[in-house]
C-alpha positions in Angstrom: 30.0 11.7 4.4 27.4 9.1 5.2 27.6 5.5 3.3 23.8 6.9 1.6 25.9 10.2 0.5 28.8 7.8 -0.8 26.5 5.3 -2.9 25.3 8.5 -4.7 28.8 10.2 -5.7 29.7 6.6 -6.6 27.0 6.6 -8.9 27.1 9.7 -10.4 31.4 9.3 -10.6 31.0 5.9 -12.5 29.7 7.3 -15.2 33.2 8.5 -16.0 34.4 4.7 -16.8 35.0 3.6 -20.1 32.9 0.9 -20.6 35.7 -1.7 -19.8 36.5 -0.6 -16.7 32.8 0.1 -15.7 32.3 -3.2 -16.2 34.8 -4.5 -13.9 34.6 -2.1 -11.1 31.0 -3.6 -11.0 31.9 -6.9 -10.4 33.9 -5.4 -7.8 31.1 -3.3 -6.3 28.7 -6.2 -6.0 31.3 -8.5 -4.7 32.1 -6.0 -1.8 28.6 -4.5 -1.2 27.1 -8.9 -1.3 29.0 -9.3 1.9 26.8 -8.1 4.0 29.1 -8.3 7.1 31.1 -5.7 6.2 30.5 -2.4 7.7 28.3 -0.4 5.2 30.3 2.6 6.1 33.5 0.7 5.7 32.5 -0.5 2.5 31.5 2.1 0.9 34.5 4.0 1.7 36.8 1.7 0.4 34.2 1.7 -2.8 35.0 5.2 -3.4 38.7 4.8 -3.1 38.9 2.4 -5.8 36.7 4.3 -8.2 38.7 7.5 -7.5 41.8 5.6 -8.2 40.8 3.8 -11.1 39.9 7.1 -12.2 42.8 8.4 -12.2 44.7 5.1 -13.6 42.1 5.7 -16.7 43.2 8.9 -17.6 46.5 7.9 -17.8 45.5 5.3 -20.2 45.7 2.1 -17.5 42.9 -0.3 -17.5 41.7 -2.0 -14.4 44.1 -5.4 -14.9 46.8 -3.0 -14.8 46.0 -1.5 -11.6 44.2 -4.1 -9.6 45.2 -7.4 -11.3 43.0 -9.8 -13.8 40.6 -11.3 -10.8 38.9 -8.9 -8.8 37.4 -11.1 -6.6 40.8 -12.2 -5.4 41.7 -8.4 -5.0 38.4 -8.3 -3.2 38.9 -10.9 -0.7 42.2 -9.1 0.5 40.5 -6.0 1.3 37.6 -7.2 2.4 39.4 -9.4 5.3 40.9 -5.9 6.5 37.4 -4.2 6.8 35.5 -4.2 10.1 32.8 -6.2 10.9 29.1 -4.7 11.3 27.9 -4.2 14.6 24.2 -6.1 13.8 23.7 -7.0 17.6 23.6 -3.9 18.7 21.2 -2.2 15.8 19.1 -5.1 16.8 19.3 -4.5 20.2 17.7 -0.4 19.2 14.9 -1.4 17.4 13.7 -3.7 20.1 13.5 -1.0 22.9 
């Protein structure tokens, strides 16, 4: 699945948050998707695995402080350092020639 295909299912699957854990998954997904560094593909991956298991934490009654801790930026950061980098130089280098 392409990262365009994952942004969609991410949309449509967020709608099954309760509104308290909608509302920090979001600060999550801008934090994540804001670093524009990151491999989109890469990103949005590890997107979906954290809505699917929040998900599933929610229907077992956990909120997202139980699951991923009270700052998600912090939680962020730690993923985000194992992520790839985006290869800009060389989609540069395609739409020149």
């Amino acid at each position: 699945m392409n990262a365009k295909d994952l942004i969609q299912l991410n949309n449509e699957k967020r709608k099954q948050l309760n509104q308290h854990n909608e509302e920090y998954y979001s600060k999550m997904l801008i934090y994540i998707r804001s670093h524009l560094t990151l491999s989109e593909q890469q990103s949005e991956e590890l997107l979906m695995e954290l809505l699917d298991h929040l998900l599933e934490a929610q229907n077992k009654g956990k909120t997202a402080e139980e699951v991923f801790g009270e700052d998600p930026k912090e939680y962020c950061d730690e993923l985000i350092r194992q992520l790839p980098k985006e290869k800009r130089m060389s989609a540069a280098f395609l739409s020149v020639t």
